[in-house]
N, C-alpha and C positions, 0 to 999 in steps of 0.2 A: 293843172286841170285834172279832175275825175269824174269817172262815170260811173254810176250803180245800177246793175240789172237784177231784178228779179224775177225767177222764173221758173220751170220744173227742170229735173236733172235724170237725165235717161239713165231709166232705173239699169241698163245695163252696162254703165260704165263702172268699170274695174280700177283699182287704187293701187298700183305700184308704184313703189322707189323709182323705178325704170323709165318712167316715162312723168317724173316730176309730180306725181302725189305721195301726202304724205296725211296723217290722221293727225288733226287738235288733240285738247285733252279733252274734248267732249266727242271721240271717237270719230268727227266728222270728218270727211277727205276736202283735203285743201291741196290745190294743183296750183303750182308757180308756175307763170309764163314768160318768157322774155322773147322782144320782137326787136332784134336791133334796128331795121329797120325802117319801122314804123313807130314815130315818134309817139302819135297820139294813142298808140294803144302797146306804148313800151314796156310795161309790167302790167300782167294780167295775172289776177288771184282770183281762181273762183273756191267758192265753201258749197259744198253737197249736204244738206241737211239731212236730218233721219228720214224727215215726212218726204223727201223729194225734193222741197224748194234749192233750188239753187243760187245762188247769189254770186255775180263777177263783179270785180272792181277792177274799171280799168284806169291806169295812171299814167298821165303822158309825162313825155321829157320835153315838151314844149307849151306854147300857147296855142289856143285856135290860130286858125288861117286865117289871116287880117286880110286878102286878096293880094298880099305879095309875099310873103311870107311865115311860114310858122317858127315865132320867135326860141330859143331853146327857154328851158326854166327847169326849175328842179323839180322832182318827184315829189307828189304830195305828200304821202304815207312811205313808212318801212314798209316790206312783206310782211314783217308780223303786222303791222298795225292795220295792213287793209283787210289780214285773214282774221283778226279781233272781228273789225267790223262786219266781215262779211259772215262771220260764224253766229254774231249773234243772234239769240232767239228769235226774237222782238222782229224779226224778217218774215212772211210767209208769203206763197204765192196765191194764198185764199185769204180771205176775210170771214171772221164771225157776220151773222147775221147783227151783232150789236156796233163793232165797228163799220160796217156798211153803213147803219143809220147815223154816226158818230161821221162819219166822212161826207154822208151827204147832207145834213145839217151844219158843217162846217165849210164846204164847197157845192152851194146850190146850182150855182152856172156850169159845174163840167157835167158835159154827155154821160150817158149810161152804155159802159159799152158789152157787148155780147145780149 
């Protein structure tokens, strides 16, 4: 199981080795997480974009909770593979005014939110 968040990256967080960031080769800071744990949010990569956006991936060591159980399973992604993902561009936590009309002519039913 994984989950993708997008969202802004407070512009005052700081990137050291020391506290598990480290820069792509697109300069952006990628912080590795490990939550022993808690299975559903057992590796957490987040990508700090130039503009702000931020993007976490989080990957469990398990299944959802069935109501009795969360079964174990393997990790979706490496760390490099969900800091690919989460570094690349193609991510924002804005929309052009051209993709807005491109999302709401492709999903007429969901809400407008803000």
């Amino acid at each position: 199981m994984m989950r993708v968040f997008v969202g802004t990256a407070s512009p005052d967080a700081k990137c050291s080795t020391s506290d598990g960031c480290q820069r792509d080769k697109y300069g952006q800071q990628v912080r590795v997480q490990h939550v022993d744990d808690n299975c559903i949010q057992n590796t957490v990569v987040t990508v700090r974009h130039a503009d702000g956006t931020a993007v976490t991936v989080q990957m469990a060591s398990c299944l959802a909770w069935d109501g009795k159980a969360s079964v174990p399973a393997v990790v979706p992604l490496s760390e490099e593979a969900a800091a690919e993902l989460a570094g690349n561009p193609a991510f924002h936590n804005m929309m052009t005014p051209a993709q807005g009309a491109a999302a709401a002519a492709r999903f007429p039913a969901l809400p407008q939110i803000g």
